[in-house]
PDB file of N, H, CA, C and O in Angstrom:
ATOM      1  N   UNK A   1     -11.042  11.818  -5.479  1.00  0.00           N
ATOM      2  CA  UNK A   1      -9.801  11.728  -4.751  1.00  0.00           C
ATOM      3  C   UNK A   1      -8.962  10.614  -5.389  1.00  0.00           C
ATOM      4  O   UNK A   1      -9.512   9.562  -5.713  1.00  0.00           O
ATOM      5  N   UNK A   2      -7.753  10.793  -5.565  1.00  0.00           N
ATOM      6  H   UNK A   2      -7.306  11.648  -5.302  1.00  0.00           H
ATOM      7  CA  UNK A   2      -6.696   9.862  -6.138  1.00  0.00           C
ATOM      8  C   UNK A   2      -6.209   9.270  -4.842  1.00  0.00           C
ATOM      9  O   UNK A   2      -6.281   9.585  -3.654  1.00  0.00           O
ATOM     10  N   UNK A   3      -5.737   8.385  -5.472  1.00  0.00           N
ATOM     11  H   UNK A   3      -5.678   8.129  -6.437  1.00  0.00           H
ATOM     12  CA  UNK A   3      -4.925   7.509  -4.238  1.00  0.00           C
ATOM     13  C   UNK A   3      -3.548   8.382  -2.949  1.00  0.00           C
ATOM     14  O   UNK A   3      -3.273   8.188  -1.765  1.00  0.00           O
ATOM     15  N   UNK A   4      -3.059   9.274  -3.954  1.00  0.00           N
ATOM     16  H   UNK A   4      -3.283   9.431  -4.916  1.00  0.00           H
ATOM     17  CA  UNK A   4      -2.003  10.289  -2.960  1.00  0.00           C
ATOM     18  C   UNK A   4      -2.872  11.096  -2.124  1.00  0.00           C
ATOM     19  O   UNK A   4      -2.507  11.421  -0.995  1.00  0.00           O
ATOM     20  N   UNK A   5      -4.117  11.480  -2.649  1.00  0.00           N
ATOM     21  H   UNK A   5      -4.414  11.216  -3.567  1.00  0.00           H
ATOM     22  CA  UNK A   5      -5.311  11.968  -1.495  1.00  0.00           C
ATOM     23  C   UNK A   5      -5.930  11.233  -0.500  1.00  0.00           C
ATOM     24  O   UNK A   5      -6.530  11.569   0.521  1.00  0.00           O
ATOM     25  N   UNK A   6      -5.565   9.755  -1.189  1.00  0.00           N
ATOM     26  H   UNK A   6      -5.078   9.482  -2.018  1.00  0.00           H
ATOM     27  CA  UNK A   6      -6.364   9.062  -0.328  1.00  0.00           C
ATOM     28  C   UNK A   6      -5.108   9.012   0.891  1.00  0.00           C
ATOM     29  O   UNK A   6      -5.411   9.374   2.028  1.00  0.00           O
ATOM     30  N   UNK A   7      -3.781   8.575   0.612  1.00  0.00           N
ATOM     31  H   UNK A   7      -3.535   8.281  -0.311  1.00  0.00           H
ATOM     32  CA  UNK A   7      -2.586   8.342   1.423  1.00  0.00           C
ATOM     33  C   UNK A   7      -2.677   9.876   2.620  1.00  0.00           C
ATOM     34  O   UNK A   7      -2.429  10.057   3.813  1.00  0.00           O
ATOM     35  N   UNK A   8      -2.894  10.247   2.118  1.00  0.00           N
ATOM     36  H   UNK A   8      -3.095  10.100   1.150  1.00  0.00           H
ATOM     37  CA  UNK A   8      -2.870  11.977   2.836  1.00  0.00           C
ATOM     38  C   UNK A   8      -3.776  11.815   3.764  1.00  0.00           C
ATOM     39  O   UNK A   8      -3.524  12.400   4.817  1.00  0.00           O
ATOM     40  N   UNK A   9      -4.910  11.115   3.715  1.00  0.00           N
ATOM     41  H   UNK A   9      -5.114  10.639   2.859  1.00  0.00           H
ATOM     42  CA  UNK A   9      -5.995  11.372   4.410  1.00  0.00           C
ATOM     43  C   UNK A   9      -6.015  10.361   5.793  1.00  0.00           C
ATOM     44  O   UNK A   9      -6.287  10.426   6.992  1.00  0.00           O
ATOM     45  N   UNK A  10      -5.579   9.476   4.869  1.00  0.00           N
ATOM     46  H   UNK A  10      -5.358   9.424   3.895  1.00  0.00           H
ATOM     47  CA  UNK A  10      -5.159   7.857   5.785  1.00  0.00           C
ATOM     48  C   UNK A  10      -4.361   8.373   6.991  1.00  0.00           C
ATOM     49  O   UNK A  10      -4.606   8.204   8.186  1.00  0.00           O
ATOM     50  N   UNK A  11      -2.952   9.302   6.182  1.00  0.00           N
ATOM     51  H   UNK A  11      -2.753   9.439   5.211  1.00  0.00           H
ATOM     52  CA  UNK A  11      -2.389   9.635   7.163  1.00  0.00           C
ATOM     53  C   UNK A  11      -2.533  10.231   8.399  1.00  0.00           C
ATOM     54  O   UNK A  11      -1.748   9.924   9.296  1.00  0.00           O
ATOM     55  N   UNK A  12      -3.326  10.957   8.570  1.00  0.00           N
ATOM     56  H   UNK A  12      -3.964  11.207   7.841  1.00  0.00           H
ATOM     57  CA  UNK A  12      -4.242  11.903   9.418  1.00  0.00           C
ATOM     58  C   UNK A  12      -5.270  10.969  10.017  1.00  0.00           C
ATOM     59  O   UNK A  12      -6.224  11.486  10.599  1.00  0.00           O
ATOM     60  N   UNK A  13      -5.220  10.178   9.971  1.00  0.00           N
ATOM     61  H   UNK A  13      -4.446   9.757   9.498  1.00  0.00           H
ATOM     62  CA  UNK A  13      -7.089   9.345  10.564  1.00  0.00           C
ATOM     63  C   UNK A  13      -5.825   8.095  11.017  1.00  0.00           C
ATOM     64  O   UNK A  13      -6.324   7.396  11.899  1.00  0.00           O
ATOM     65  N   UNK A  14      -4.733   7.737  10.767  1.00  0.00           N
ATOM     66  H   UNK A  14      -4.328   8.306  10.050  1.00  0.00           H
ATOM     67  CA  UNK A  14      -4.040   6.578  10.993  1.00  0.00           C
ATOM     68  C   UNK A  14      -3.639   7.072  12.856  1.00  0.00           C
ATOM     69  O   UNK A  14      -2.991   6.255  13.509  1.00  0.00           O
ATOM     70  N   UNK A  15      -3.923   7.924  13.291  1.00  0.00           N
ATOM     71  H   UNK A  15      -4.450   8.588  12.761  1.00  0.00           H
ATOM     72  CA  UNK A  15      -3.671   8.230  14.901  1.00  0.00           C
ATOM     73  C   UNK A  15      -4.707   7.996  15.641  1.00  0.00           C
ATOM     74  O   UNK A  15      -4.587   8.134  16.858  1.00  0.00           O
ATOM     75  N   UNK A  16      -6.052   7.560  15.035  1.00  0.00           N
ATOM     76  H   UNK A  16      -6.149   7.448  14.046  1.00  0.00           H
ATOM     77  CA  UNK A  16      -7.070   7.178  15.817  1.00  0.00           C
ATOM     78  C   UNK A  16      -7.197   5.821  15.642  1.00  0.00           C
ATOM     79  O   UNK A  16      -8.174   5.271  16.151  1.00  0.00           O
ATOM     80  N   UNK A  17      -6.271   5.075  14.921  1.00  0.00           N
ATOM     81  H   UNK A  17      -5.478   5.522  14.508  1.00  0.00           H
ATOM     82  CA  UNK A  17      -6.544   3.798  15.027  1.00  0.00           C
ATOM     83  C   UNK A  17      -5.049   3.373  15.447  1.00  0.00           C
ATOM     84  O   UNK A  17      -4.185   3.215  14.585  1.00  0.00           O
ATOM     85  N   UNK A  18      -4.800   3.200  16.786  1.00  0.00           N
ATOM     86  H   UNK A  18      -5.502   3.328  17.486  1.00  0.00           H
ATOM     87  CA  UNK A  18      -3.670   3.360  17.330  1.00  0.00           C
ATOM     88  C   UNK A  18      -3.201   1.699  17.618  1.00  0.00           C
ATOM     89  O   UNK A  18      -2.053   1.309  17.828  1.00  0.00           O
ATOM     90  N   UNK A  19      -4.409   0.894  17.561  1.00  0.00           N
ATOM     91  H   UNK A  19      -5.342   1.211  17.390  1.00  0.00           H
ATOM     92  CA  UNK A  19      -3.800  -0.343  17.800  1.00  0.00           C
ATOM     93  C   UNK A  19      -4.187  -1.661  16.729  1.00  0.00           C
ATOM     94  O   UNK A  19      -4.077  -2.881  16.854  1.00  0.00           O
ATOM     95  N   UNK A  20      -4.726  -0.716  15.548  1.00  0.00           N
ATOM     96  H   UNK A  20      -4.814   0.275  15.447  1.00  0.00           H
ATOM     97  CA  UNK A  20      -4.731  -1.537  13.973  1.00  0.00           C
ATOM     98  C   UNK A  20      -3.702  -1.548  13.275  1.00  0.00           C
ATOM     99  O   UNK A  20      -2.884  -0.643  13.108  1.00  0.00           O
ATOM    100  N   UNK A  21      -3.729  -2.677  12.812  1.00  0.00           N
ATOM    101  H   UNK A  21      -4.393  -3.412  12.947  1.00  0.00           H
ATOM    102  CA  UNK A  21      -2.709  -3.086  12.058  1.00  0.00           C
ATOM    103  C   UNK A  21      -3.492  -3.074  10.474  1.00  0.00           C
ATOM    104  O   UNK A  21      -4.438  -3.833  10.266  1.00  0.00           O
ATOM    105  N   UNK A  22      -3.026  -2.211   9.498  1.00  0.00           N
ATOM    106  H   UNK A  22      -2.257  -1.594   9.667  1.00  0.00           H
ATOM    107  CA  UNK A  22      -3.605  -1.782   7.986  1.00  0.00           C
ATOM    108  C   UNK A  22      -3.089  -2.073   7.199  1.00  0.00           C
ATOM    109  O   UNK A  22      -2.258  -1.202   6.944  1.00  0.00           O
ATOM    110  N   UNK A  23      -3.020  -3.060   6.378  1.00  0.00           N
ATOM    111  H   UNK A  23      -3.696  -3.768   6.585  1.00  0.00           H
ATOM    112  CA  UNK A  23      -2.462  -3.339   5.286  1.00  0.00           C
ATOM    113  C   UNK A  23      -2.559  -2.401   3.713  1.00  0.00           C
ATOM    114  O   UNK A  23      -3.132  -2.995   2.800  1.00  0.00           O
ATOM    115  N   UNK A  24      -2.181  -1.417   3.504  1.00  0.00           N
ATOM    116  H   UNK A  24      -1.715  -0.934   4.245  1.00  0.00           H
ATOM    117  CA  UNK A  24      -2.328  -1.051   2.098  1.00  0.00           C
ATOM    118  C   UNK A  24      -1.175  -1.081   1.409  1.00  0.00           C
ATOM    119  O   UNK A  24      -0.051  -1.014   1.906  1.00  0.00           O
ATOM    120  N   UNK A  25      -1.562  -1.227  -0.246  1.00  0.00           N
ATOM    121  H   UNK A  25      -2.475  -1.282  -0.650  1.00  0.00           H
ATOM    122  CA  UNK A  25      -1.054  -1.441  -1.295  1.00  0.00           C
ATOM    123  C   UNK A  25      -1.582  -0.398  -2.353  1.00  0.00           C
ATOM    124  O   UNK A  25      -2.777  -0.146  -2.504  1.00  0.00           O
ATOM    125  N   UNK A  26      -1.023  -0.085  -2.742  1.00  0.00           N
ATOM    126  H   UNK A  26      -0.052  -0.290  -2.619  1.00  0.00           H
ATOM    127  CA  UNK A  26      -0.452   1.273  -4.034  1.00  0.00           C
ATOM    128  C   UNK A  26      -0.322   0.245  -4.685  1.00  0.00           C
ATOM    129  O   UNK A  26       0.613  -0.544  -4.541  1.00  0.00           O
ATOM    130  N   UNK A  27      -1.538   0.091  -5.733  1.00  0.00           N
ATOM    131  H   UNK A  27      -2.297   0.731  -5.850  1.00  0.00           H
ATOM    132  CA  UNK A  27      -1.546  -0.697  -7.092  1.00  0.00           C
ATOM    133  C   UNK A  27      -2.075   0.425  -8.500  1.00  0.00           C
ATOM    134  O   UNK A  27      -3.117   1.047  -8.701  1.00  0.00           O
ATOM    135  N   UNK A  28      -0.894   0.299  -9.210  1.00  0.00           N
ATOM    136  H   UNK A  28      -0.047  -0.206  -9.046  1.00  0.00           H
ATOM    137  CA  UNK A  28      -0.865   1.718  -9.825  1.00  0.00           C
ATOM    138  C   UNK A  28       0.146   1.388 -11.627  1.00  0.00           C
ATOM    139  O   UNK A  28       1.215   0.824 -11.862  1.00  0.00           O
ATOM    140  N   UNK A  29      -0.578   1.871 -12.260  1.00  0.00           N
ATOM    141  H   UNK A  29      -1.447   2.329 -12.069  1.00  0.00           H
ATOM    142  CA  UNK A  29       0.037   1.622 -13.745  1.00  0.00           C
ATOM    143  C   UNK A  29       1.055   2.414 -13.603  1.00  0.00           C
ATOM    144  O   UNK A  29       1.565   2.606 -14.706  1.00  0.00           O
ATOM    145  N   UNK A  30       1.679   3.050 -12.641  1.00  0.00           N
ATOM    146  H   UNK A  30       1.265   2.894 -11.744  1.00  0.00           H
ATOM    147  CA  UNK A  30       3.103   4.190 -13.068  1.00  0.00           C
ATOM    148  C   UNK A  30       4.059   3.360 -12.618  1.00  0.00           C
ATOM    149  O   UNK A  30       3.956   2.823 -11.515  1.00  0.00           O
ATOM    150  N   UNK A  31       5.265   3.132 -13.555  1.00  0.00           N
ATOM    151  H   UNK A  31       5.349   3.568 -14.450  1.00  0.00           H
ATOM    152  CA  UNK A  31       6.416   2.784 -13.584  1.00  0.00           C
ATOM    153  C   UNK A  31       7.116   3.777 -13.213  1.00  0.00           C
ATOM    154  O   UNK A  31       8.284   3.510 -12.929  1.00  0.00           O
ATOM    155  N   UNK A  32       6.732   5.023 -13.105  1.00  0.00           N
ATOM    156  H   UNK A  32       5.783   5.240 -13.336  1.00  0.00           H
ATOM    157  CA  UNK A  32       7.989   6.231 -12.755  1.00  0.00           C
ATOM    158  C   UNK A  32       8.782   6.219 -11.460  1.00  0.00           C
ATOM    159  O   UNK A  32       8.128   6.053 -10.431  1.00  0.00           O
ATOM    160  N   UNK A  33       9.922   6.352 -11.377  1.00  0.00           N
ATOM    161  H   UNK A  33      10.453   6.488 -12.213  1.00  0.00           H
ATOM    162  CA  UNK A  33      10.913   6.161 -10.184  1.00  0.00           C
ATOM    163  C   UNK A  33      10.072   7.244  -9.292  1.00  0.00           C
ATOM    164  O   UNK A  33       9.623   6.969  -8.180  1.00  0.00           O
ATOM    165  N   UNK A  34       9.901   8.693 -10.022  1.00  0.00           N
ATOM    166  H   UNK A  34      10.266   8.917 -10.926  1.00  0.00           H
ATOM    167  CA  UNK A  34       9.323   9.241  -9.304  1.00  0.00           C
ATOM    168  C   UNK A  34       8.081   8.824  -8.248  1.00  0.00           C
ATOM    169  O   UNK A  34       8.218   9.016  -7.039  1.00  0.00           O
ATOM    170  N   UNK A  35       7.183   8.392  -8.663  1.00  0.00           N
ATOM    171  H   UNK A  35       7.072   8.236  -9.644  1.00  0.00           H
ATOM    172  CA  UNK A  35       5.898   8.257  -8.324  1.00  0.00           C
ATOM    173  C   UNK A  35       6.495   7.008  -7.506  1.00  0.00           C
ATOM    174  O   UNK A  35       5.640   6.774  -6.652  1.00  0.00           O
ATOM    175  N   UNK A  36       7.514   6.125  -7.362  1.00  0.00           N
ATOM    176  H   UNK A  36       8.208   6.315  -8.055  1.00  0.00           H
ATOM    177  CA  UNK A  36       7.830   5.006  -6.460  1.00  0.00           C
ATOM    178  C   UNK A  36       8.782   5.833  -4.927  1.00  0.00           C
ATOM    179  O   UNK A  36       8.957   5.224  -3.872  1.00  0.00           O
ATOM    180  N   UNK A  37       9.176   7.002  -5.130  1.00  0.00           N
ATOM    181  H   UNK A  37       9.033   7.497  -5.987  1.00  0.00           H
ATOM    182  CA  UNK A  37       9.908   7.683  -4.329  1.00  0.00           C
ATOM    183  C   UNK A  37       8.943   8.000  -3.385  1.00  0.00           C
ATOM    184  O   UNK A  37       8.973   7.945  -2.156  1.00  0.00           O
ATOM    185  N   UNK A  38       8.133   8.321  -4.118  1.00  0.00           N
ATOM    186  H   UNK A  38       8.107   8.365  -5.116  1.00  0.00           H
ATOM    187  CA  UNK A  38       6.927   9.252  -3.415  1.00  0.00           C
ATOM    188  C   UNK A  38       5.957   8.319  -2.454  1.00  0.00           C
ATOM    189  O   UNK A  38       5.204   8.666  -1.545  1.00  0.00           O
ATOM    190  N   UNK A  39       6.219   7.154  -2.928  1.00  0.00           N
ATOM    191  H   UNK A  39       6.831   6.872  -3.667  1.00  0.00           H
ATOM    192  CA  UNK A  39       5.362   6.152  -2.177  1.00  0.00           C
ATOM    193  C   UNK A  39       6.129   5.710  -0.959  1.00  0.00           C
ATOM    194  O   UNK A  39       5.630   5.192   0.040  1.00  0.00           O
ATOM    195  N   UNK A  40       7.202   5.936  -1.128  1.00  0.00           N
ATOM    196  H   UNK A  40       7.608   6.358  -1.939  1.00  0.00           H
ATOM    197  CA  UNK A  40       8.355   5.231  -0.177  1.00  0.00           C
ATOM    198  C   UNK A  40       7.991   6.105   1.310  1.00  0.00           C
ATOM    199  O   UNK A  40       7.889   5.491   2.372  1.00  0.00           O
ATOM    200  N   UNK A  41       7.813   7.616   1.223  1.00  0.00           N
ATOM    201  H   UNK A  41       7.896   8.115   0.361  1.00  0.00           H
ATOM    202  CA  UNK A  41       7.576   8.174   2.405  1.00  0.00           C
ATOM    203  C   UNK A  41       6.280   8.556   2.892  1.00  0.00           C
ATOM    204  O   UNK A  41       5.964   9.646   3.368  1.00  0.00           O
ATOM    205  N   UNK A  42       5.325   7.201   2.666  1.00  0.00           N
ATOM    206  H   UNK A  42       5.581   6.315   2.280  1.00  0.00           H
ATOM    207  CA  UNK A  42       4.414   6.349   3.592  1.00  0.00           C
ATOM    208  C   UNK A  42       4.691   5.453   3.971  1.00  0.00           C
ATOM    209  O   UNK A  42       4.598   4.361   3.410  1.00  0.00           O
ATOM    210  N   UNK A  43       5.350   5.822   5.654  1.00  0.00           N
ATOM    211  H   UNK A  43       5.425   6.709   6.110  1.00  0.00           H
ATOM    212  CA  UNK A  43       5.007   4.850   6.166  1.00  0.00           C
ATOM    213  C   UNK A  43       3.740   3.688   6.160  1.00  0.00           C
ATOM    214  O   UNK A  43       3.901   2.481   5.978  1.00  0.00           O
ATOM    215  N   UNK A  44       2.954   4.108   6.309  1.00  0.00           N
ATOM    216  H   UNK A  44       2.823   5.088   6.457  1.00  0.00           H
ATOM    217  CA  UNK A  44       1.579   3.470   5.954  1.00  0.00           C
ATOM    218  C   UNK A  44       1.122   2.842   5.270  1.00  0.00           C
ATOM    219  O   UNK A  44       0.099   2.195   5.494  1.00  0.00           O
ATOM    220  N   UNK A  45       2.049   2.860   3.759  1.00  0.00           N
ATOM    221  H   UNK A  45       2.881   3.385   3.577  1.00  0.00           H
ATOM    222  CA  UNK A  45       1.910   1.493   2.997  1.00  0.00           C
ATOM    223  C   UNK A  45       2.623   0.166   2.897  1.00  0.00           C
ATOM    224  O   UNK A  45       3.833   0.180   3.124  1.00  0.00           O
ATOM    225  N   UNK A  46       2.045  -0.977   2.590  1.00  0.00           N
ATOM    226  H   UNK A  46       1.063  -0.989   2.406  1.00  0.00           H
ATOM    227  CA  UNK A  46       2.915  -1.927   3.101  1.00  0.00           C
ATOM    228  C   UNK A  46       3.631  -2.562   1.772  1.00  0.00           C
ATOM    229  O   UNK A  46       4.530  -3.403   1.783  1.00  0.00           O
ATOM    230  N   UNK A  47       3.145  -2.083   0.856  1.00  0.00           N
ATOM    231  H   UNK A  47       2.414  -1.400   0.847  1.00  0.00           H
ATOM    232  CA  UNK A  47       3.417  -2.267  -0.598  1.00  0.00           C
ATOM    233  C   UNK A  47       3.411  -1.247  -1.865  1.00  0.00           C
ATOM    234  O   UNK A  47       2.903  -0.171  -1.551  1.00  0.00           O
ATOM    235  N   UNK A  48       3.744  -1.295  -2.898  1.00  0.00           N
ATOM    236  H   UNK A  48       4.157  -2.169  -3.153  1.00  0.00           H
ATOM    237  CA  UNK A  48       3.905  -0.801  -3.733  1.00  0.00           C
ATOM    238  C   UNK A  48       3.484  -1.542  -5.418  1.00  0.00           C
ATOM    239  O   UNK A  48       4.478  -1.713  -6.125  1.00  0.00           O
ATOM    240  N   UNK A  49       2.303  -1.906  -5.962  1.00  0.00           N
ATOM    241  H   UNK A  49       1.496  -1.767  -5.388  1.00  0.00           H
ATOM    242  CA  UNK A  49       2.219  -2.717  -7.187  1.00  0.00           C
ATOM    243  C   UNK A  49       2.289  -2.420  -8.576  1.00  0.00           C
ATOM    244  O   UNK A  49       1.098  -2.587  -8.841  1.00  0.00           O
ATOM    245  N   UNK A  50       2.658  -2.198  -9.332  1.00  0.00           N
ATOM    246  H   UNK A  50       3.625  -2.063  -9.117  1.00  0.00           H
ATOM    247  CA  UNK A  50       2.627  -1.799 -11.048  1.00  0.00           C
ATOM    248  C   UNK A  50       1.208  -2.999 -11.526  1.00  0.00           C
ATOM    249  O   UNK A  50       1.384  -4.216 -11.589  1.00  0.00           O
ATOM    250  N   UNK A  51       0.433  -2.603 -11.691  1.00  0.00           N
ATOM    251  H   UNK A  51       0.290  -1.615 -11.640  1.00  0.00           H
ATOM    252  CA  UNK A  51      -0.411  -3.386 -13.200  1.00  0.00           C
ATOM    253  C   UNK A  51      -0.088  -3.462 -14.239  1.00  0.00           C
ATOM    254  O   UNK A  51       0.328  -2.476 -14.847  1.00  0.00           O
ATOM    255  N   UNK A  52      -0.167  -4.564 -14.736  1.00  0.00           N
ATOM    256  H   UNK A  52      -0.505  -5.365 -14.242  1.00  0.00           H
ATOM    257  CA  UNK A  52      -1.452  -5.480 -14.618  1.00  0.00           C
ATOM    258  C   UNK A  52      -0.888  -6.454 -13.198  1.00  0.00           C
ATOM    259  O   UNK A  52       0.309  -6.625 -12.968  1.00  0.00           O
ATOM    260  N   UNK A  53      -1.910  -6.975 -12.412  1.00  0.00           N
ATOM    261  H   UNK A  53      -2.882  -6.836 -12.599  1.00  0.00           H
ATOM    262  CA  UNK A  53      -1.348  -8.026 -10.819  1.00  0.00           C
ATOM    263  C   UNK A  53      -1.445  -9.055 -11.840  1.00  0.00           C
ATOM    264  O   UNK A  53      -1.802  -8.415 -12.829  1.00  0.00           O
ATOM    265  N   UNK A  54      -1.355 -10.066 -12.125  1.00  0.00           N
ATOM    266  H   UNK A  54      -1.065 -10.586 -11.321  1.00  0.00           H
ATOM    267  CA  UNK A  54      -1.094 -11.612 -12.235  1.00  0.00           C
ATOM    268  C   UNK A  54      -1.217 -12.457 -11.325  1.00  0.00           C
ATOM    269  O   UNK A  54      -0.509 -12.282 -10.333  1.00  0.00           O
ATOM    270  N   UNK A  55      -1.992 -13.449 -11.345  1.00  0.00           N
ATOM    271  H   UNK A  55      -2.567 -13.591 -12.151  1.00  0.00           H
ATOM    272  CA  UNK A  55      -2.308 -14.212 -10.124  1.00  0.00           C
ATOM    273  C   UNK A  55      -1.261 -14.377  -9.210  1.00  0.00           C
ATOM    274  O   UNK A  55      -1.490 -14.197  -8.014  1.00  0.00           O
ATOM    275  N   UNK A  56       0.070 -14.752  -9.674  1.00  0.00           N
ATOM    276  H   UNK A  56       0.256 -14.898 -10.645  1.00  0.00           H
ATOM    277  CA  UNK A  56       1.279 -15.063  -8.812  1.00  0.00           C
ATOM    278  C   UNK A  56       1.588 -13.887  -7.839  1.00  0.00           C
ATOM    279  O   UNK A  56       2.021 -14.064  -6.700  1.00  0.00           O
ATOM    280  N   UNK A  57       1.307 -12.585  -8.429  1.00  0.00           N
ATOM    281  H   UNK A  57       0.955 -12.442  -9.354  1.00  0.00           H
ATOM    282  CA  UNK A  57       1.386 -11.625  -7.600  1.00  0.00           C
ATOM    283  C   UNK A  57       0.755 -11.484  -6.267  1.00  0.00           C
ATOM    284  O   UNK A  57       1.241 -11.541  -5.137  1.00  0.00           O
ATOM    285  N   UNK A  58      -0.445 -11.287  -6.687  1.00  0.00           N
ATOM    286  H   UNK A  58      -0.840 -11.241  -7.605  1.00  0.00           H
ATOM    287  CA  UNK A  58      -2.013 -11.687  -6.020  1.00  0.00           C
ATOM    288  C   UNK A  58      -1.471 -12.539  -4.865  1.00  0.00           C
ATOM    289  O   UNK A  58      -1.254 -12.158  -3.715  1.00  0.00           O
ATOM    290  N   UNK A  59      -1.240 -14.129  -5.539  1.00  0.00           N
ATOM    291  H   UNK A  59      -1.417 -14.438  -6.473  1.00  0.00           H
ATOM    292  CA  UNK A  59      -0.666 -14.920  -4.183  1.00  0.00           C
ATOM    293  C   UNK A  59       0.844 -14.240  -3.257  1.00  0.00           C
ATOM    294  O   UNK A  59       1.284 -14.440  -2.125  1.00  0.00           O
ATOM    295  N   UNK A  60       1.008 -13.918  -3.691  1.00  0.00           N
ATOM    296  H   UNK A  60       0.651 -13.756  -4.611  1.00  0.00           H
ATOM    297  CA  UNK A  60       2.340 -13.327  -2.950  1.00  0.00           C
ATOM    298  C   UNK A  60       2.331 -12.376  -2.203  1.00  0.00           C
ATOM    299  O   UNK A  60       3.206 -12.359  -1.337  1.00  0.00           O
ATOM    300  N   UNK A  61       1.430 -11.337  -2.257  1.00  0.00           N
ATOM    301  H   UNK A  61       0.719 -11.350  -2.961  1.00  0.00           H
ATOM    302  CA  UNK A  61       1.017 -10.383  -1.627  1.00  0.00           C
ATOM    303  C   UNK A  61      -0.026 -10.994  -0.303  1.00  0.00           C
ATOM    304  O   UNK A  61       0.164 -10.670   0.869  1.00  0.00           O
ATOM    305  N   UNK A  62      -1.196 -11.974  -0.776  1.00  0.00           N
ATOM    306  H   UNK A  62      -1.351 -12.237  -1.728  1.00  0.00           H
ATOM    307  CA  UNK A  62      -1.640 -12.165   0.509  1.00  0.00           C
ATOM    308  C   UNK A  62      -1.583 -13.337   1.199  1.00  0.00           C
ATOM    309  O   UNK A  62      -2.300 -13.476   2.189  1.00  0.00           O
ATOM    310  N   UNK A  63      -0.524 -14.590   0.683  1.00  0.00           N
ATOM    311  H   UNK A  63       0.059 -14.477  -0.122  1.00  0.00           H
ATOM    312  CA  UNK A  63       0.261 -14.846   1.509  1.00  0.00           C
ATOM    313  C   UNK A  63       1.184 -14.029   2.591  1.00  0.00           C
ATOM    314  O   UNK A  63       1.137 -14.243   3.802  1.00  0.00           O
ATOM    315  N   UNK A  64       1.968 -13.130   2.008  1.00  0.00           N
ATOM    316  H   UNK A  64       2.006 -12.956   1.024  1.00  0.00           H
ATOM    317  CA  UNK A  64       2.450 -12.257   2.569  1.00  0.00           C
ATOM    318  C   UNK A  64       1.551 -11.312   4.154  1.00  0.00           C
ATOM    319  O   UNK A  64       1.859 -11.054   5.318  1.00  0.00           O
ATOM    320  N   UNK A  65       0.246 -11.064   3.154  1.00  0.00           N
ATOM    321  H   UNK A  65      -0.004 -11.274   2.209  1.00  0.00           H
ATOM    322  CA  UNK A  65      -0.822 -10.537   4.759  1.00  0.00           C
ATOM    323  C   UNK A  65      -1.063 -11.812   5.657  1.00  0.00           C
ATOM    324  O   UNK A  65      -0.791 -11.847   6.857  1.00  0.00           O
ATOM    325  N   UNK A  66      -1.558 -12.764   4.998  1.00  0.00           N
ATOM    326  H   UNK A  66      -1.779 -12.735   4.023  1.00  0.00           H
ATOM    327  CA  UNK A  66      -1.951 -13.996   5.856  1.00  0.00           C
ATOM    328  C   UNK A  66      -0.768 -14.121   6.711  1.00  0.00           C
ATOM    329  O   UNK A  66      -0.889 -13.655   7.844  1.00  0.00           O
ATOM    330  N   UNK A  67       0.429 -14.693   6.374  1.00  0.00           N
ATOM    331  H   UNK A  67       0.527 -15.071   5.453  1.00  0.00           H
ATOM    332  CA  UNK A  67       1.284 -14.829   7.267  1.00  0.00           C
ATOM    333  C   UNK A  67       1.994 -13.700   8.552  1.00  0.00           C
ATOM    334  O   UNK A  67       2.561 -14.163   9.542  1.00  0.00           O
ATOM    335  N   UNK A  68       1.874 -12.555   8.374  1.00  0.00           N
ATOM    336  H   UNK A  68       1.413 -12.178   7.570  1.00  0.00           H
ATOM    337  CA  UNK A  68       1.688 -11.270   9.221  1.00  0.00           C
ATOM    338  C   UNK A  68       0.980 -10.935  10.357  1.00  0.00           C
ATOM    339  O   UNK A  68       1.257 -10.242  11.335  1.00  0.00           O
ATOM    340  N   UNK A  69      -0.110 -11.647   9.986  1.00  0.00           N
ATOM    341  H   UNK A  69      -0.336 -12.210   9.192  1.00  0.00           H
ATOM    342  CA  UNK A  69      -1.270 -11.840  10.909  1.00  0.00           C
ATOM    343  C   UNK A  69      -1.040 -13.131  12.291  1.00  0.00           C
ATOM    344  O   UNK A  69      -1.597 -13.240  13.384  1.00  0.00           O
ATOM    345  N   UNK A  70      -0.119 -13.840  11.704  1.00  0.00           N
ATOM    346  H   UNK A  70       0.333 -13.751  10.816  1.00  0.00           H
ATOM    347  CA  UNK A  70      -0.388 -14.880  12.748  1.00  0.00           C
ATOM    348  C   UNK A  70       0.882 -14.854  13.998  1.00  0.00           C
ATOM    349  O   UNK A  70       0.833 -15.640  14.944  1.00  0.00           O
TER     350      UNK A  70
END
């Protein structure tokens, strides 16, 4: 299963977890506008990443969760 299978699946199982809060991220070597369009209509993700991450990224992203949480 690829990750758009995985999003598909999430989507469907994301109604039984009605009072979690899920952080995912689409970390993905495609630069294509396309493949960023396509990500856009999940709701369900909270991000979108191109590789290679770089530590600065890394921190920015879960700063970003850490602070969400509180």
């Amino acid at each position: 299963m690829d990750g758009w299978g995985f999003l598909a699946e999430f989507k469907k199982l994301k109604p039984q977890l009605p009072n979690e809060h899920v952080n995912l991220f689409m970390v993905t070597s495609s630069n294509d506008s396309n493949d960023l369009k396509r990500a856009q209509e999940f709701e369900e993700l909270t991000g979108y990443v191109v590789k290679p991450v770089y530590e600065d990224k890394l921190t920015e992203i879960l700063t970003g969760v850490f602070d969400s949480l509180q």
